[in-house]
N, C-alpha and C positions, 0 to 999 in steps of 0.2 A: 432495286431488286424486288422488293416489297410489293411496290407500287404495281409495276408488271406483271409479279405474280395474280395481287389480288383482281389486277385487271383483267388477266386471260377465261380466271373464276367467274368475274360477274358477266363476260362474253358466252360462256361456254357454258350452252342446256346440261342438264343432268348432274353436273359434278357437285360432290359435300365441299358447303364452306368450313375450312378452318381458318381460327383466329389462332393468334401466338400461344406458343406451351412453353407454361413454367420451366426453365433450366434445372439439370441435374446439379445440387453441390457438388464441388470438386471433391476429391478424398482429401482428406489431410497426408502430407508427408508421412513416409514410413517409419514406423520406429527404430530407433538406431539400435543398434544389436545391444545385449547387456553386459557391462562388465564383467568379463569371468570370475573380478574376486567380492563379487558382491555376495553378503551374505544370505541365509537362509529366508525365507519370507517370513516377514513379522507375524505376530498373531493381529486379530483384524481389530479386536478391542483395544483401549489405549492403556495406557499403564496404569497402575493407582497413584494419584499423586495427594501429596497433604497442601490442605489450603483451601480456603472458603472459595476462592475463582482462579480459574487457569484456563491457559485455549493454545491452541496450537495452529501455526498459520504459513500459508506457504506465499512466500514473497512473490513469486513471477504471478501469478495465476490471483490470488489474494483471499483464497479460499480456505477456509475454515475445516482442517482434518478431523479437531476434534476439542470437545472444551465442557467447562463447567461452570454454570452461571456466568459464564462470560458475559455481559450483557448486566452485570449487576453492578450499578456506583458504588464504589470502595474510595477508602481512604487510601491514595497512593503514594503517600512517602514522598521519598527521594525522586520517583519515577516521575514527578510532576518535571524533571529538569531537563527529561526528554523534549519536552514542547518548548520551555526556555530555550535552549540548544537549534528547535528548528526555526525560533521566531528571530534571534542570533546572526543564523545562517542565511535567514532567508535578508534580512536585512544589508548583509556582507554584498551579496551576490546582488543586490538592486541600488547599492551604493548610500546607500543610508550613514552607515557606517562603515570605519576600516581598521583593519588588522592591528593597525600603528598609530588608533587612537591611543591618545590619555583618559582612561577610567578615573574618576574621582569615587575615591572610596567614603562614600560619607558616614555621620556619624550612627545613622541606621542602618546602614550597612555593616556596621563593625557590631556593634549593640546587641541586635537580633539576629546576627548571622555570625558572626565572630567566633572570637578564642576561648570567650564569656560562656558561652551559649555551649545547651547538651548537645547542638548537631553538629553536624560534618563542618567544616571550616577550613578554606586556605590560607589563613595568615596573612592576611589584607590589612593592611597598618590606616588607623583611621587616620581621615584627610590626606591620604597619600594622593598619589597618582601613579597608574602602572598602563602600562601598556595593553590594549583591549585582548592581543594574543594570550599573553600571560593569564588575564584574567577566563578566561575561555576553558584552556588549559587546568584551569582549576574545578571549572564550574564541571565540567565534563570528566575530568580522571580523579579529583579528588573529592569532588560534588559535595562543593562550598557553598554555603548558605551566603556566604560574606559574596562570591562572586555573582551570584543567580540575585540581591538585591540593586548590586553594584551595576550589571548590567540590566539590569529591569529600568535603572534610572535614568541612563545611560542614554537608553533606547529613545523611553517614552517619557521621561521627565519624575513620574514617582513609580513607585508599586503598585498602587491601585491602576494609575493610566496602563500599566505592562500587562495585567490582571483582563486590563479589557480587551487588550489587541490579544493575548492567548484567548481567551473564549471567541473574538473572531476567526482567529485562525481554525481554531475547535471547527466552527462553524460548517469552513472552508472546506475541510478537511472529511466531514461528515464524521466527526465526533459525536455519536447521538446522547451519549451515557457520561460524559465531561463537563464541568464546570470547575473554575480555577478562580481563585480569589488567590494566589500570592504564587511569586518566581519558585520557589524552595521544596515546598511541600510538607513543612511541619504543619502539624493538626488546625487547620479552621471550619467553622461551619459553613456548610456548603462547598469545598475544597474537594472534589471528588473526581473518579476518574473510574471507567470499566476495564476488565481481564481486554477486552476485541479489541476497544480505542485505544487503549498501550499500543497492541500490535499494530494498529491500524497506524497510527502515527507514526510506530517506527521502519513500517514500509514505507511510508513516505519521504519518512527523511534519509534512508539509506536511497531509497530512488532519488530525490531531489537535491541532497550533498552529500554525493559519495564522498568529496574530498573532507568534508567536516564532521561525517561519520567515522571515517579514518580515525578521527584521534579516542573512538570509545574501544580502541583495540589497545592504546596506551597501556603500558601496567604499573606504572610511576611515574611521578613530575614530584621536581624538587623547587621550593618558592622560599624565599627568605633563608634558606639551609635547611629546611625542614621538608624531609623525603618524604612523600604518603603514597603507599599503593592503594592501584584501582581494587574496589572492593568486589569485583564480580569477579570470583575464585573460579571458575568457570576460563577464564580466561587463561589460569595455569596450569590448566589441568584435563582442556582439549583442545587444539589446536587449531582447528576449524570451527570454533567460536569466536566472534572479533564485536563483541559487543553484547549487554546495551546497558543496564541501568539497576541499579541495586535499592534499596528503600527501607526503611524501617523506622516507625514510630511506634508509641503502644499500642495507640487506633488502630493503625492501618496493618502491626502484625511485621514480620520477615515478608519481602516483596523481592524478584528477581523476573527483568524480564530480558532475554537471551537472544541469539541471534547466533545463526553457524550455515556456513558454504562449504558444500560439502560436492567434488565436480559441478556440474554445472546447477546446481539445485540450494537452493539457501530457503533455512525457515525459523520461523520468532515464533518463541514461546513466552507467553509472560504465566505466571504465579504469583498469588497473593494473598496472606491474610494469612501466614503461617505462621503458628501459636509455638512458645517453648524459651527455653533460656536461646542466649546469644549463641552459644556455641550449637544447640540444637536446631533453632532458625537458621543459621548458617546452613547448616549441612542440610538442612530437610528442605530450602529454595532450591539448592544448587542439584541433587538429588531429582528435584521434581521434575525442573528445567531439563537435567540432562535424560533424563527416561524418557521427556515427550519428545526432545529432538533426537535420540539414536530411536526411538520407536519408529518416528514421521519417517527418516533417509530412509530404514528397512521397509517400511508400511506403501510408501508410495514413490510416484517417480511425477514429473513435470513435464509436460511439453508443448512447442509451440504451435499451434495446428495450423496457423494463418497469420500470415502479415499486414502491418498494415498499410493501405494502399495496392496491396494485393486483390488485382480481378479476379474474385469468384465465380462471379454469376455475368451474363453479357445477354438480358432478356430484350427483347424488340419492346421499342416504345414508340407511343401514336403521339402525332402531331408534333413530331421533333424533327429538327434538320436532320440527324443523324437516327437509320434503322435502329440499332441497338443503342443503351447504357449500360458502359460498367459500372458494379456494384461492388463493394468490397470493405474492410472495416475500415475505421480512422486509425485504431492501435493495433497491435500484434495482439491476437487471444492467446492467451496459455491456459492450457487445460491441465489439474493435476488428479488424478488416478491411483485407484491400486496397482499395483506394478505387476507387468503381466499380462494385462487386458488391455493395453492398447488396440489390439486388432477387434474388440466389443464397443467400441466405441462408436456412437452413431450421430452421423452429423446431418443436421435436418433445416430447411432453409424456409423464411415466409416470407414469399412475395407476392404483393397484389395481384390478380390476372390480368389488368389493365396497368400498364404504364402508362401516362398521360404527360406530357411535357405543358409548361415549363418545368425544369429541376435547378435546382441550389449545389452546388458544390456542397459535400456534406450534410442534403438532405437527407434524411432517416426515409427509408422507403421498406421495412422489413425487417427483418431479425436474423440470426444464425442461433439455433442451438445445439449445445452437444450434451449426449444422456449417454444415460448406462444406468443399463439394469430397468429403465425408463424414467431413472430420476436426471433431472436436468443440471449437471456440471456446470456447464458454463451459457451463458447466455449474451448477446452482444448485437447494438442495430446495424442492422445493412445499411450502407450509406449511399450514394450517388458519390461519384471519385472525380466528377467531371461536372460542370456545368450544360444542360439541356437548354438549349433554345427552344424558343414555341416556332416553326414551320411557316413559310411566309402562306399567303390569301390560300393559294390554288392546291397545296401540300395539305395544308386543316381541312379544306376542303373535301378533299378526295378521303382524307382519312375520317373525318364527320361521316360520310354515307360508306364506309366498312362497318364504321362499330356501330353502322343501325342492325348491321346483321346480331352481334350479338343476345 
């Protein structure tokens, strides 16, 4: 088609050469209508919350609504058992380990994490052996110091070895504000963690095991006869909260970092570094957390503007067996917004003028972004969905002496 076209041009006196023009982005999907009983529109600022760092984060999309010193290394408590839990899971899931291991509780494990010790503890009898579920169970709903070294050993042989593969995983993860020297999270030097990398992490691990994320919705496990509830009061007190992780040390202050689905839209909040008696750090995490997340549902909405594997774009490219390539993302983009202004949304695409073959399956050829207001929302590479061939002798050929016109 191309070919003939451009043939009839280079035959034909008088007429303007045109080369290939850019594609219009498609629109994004219409916004769905809004629930009748939603409430009034939030105010645009966030709440005031107490705590040296807080941020607030929307899972599908992974954007940041709103925060404070986020991005500052804090002593994280408890919340260090978050990454124990995903490095756990992730091991479950690659066969490393299984459910109906025998945990050997050793004698540092009971020592420094035990019944002895100021912190959290599930009642893990030294030299026992229990079942790796059980111990999980502990480390996640009762957040056992005895189970987070129990399985740290487990995994990797001691603490320290478990110590490295969490700052790998950090790594992996783009934890940029993280480093972890021990499973638990009682005070060491250098043991630190940021308000963004909590979240960060625990959208990961809700994306990567849902089913092992399940159990931080738990609100009790009973071990040796000894009942302990999950300490994230949060938990009893809204309903579409189903996790994450509670903390406290003197260093690191009252720490709580939240999670809540609320219809199709879910977002983590973490808080940290809140000063006061027990009963007042209680209340003034649980407080902070719930303000950012009933702010965020009212304040904004999520959506998904493109899928992925979704042809957006289908520009002609030279010296490929085939006229056009689709373009389109590798993932779904989700874009999250004030709510409201969906129809201001504006979706802008860069693509080279020249497509040139060969392409790569999941070559990056471009960008998509989406702004508002002219600040850039989201941003994501256009990829090639398809593998381009290079055009045999006589095809390069012929397209070689077009693009001398350019």
């Amino acid at each position: 088609m191309r070919t003939a076209f451009f043939l009839s041009l280079a035959l034909t006196a008088g007429l303007a050469f045109a080369l290939p023009q850019q594609p219009d982005l498609p629109q994004p999907a219409p916004a769905p209508q809004p629930a009748p009983s939603l409430p009034p529109p939030a105010p645009t600022t966030p709440p005031q919350v107490t705590g040296s760092a807080w941020v607030l984060l929307d899972h599908a999309s992974g954007q940041v609504l709103a925060g404070h010193n986020e991005n500052q290394p804090l002593h994280p408590a408890s919340i260090t058992k978050v990454m124990t839990s995903y490095v756990v899971a992730d091991a479950i899931a690659r066969g490393q380990i299984k459910e109906d291991d025998e945990v050997f509780i050793s004698e540092r494990a009971w020592r420094q994490g035990g019944a002895g010790t100021d912190g959290s503890f599930s009642g893990l009898a030294v030299n026992s052996r229990v079942k790796l579920d059980e111990v999980v169970h502990g480390l996640v709903i009762q957040s056992g110091n005895d189970a987070a070294i129990a399985l740290a050993e487990h995994i990797a042989g001691s603490e320290e070895a478990f110590a490295d593969l969490m700052n790998q995983y950090a790594q992996r993860l783009g934890l940029r504000n993280s480093h972890f020297v021990n499973s638990h999270g009682l005070t060491a030097e250098g043991h630190l963690m940021s308000a963004y990398d909590i979240a960060l992490l625990s959208r990961a691990l809700i994306r990567d095991y849902p089913d092992h994320y399940a159990l931080y919705s738990i609100k009790e496990y009973t071990y040796g006869g000894i009942k302990q509830y999950n300490r994230n009061g949060l938990l009893f007190r809204d309903g579409s909260v189903d996790g994450i992780k509670t903390g406290h040390t003197s260093a690191a202050g009252y720490c709580l970092a939240a999670s809540a689905k609320r219809g199709d839209q879910r977002l983590i909040s973490v808080v940290m570094g809140v000063e006061g008696s027990r009963s007042e750090g209680f209340r003034l995490r649980e407080e902070g957390n719930q303000a950012l997340l009933n702010w965020g549902f009212r304040a904004f909405e999520t959506h998904r503007l493109y899928g992925g594997g979704q042809t957006i774009a289908e520009p002609e490219i030279w010296r490929a067996m085939n006229d056009t390539a689709p373009l389109g993302l590798a993932s779904d983009l989700y874009v999250t917004f004030p709510r409201g202004r969906y129809g201001e949304l504006v979706a802008s695409m860069d693509v080279p003028p020249l497509l040139i073959a060969p392409l790569d399956q999941g070559q990056a050829v471009g960008a998509v972004k989406i702004t508002l207001d002219g600040k850039v929302l989201a941003e994501a590479p256009l990829v090639s969905l398809a593998a381009q061939e290079g055009a045999g002798f006589f095809r390069r050929t012929w397209h070689d002496f077009l693009l001398l016109f350019e």
